[in-house]
N, C-alpha and C positions, 0 to 999 in steps of 0.2 A: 573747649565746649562746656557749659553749663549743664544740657542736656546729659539725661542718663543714657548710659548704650545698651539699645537693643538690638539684637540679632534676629532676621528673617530667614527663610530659604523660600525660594520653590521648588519645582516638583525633577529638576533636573537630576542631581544627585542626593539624594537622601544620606549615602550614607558619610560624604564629606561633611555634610550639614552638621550631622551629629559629632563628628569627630571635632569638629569645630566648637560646636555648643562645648564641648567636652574642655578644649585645652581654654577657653574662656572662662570657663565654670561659669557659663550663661545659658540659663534654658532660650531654645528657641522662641521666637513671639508665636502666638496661639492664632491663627489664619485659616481662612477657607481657604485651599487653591486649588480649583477641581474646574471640571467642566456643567454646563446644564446641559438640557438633551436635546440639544438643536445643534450641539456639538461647540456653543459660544463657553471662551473660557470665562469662568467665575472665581472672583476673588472678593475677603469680605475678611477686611482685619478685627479681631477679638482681643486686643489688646488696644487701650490707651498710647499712642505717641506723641500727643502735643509735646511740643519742645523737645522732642528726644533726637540723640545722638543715633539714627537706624540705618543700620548697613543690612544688605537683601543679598546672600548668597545665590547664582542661579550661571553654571560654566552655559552656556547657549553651545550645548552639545545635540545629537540627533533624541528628536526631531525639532532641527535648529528653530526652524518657524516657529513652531509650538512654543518653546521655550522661551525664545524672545518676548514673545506676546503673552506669556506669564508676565515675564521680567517687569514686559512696559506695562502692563495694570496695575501690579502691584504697585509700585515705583508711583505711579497716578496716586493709586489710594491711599499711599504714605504721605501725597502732597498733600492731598485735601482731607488729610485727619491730622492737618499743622505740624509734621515732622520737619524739625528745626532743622536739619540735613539729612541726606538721605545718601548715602553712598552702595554705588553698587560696584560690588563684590563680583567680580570674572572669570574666574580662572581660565575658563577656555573660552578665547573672544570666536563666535561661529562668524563665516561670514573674510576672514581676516584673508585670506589669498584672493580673496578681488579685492583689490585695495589699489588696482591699478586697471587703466585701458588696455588689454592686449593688441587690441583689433577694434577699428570703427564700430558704432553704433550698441555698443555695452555698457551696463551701469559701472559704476565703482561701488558697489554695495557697502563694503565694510564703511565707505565716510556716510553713505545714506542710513547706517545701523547707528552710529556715532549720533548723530543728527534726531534719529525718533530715541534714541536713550535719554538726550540733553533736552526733546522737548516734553517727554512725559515728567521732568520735574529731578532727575538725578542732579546732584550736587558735585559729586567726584567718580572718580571709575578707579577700581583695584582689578589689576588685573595679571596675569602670571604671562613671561614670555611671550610677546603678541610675537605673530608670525611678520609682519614689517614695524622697524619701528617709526614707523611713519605715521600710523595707524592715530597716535597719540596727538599729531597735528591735526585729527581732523575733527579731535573735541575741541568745544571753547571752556572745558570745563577743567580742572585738577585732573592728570592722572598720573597713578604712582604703577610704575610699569616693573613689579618683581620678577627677579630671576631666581631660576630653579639647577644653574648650574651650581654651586655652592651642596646643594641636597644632593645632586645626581653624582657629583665626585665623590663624594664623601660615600656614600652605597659602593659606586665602584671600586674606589681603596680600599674598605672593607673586604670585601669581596676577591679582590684581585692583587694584592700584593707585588705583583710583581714591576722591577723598576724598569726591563727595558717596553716603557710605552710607545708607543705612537697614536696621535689625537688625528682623527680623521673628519675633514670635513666635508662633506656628502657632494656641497656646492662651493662656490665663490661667495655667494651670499652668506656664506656660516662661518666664513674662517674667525669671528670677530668673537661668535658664541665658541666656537671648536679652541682657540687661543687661549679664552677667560679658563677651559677647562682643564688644558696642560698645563697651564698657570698654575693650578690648586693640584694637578696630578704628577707632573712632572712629564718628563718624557719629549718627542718630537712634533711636529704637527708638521701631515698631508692633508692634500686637497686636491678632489676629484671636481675635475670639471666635465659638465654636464647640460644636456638642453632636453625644452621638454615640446617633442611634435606636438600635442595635444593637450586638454585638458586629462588628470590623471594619469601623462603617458611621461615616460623619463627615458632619455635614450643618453645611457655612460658614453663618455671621449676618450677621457684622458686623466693621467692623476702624476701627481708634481710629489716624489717624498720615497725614502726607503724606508718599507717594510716587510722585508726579508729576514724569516726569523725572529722576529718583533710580536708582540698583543699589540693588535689593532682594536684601538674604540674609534665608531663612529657616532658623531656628538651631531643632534638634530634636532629642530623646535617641537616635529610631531613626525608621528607613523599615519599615515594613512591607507591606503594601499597597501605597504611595503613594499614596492617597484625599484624606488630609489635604493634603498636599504639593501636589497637581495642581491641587485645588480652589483650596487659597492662589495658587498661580499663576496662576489664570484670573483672581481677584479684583485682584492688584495690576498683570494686564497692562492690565485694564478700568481700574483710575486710573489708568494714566497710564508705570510702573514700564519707564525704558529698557532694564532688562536684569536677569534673575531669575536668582540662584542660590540652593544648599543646604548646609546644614552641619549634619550630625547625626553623632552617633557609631556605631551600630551600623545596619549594611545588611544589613538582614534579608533586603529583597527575595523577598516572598511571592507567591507563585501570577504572573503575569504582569507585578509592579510594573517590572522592568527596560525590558519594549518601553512598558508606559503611561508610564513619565518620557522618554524617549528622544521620544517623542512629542507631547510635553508641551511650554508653553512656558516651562521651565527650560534654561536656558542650562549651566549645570556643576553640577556636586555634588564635594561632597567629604564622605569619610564614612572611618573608620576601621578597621581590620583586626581589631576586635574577635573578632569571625566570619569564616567563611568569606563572601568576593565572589565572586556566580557570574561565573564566564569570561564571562560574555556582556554581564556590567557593563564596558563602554570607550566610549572617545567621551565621553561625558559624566561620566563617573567619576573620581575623582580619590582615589586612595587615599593616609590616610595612617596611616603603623606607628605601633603602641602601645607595641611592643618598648621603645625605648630608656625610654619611660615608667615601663615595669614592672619595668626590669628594674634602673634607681633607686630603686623602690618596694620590689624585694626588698631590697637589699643594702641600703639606711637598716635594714628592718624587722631584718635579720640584724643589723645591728650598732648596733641599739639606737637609732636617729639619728629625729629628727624626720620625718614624712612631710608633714605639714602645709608645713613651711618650701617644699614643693616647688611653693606653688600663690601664695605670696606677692606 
């Protein structure tokens, strides 16, 4: 790109923003993004981007709506103030578990979010661990889909020294993520299989693997609830498992999951800055930044470079 790089946010995470602008050593671009008092959101760029290279940080975390419809004005105002490209920056794609028909007569939202992100004028999408990766078929545009196991291991080796592991994977759908992560950890990988009655509801089966005597980690894309999570732990405290931890990328932490894991027999978690971590997540929390992640992810994508070679 010819274009200079500038860095946006909205109002989703402030303080990723920053930590961003930080490992860039790029100030933020200068932006109205607030509301007027009809409750319509306002946006009103204060910086120059013709020709510019402009990536728009904004995870579409709660309140997803909200946030998206930042995302997609801005993303609009950077078309028509001639930003040479416009890449938006995702860490947490909202929306991403409808990504499929469960049952007649439901939207697939996450391709309808795909769809109004590509028609307000986005060039590319960066985004961190979609929850399907299927998700990425249903842009016509560039997306560079990073993973956060590579960060999440490396915390828990820190942290956990210990060699006899076992990688636990919550479902079937993870053995792929749970794998990549004994990969870098060492150790065995199980997997608990599981179905879900309901939306939000997880009812445990069955789990394939010994861990008896063993540190169990269970390796997951996100915490929502905690249902899944609490359940796999009661399961591998009952074979036998000396000591249970977590590792998923985004902590959603839904309706009361912080005091249910704190309570739980989960020993540590570690989980990623994708989103916002409520205050009230410590003790057993273990944050790790995505920042320096992405902010590699810009400056390859800005200067033409490999983003793959980053996962090697």
């Amino acid at each position: 790109m010819d274009g200079r790089l500038q860095l946006f946010s909205g109002n989703a995470h402030p303080a990723l923003a920053e930590s961003l602008s930080r490992e860039l050593e790029l100030p933020l671009g200068r932006a109205i993004v607030g509301q007027f008092k009809n409750g319509e959101t306002r946006i009103k760029l204060d910086e120059n981007v013709r020709g510019s290279d402009v990536f728009i940080l904004q995870p579409t975390c709660h309140p997803v709506n909200h946030h998206i419809m930042e995302l997609l004005l801005v993303i609009d105002a950077l078309r028509r103030a001639s930003a040479s490209r416009i890449t938006a920056v995702i860490p947490y794609y909202g929306y991403a578990k409808q990504e499929k028909k469960t049952s007649g007569r439901e939207p697939i939202s996450a391709k309808l979010v795909a769809n109004l992100l590509t028609t307000a004028g986005a060039s590319r999408i960066l985004a961190v661990d979609l929850h399907a990766p299927a998700i990425e078929g249903f842009f016509d545009i560039p997306v560079d889909h990073l993973r956060a196991t590579p960060l999440l291991a490396s915390a828990f080796r820190s942290r956990v020294p210990d060699d006899d592991v076992v990688v636990v994977s919550p479902d079937a759908g993870g053995v792929a993520r749970a794998e990549d992560f004994r990969r870098r950890v060492g150790g065995s990988l199980a997997i608990i299989s599981k179905q879900h009655p309901g939306p939000d509801a997880t009812e445990t089966l069955e789990m394939v693997g010994d861990v008896d005597g063993r540190t169990a980690v269970i390796v997951d894309d996100m915490i929502s609830t905690g249902g899944t999570l609490i359940e796999a732990a009661l399961m591998l405290k009952e074979r036998g498992a000396s000591s249970i931890h977590v590792a998923a990328t985004h902590g959603i932490f839904a309706g009361d999951a912080v005091d249910r894991i704190v309570e739980s027999e989960i020993e540590q978690m570690f989980v990623t800055d994708t989103l916002p971590i409520p205050a009230s997540a410590t003790g057993k929390v273990h944050v790790v930044s995505v920042a320096p992640l992405l902010a590699e992810a810009i400056t390859r994508t800005h200067k033409g470079l490999s983003i793959s070679a980053l996962f090697t």
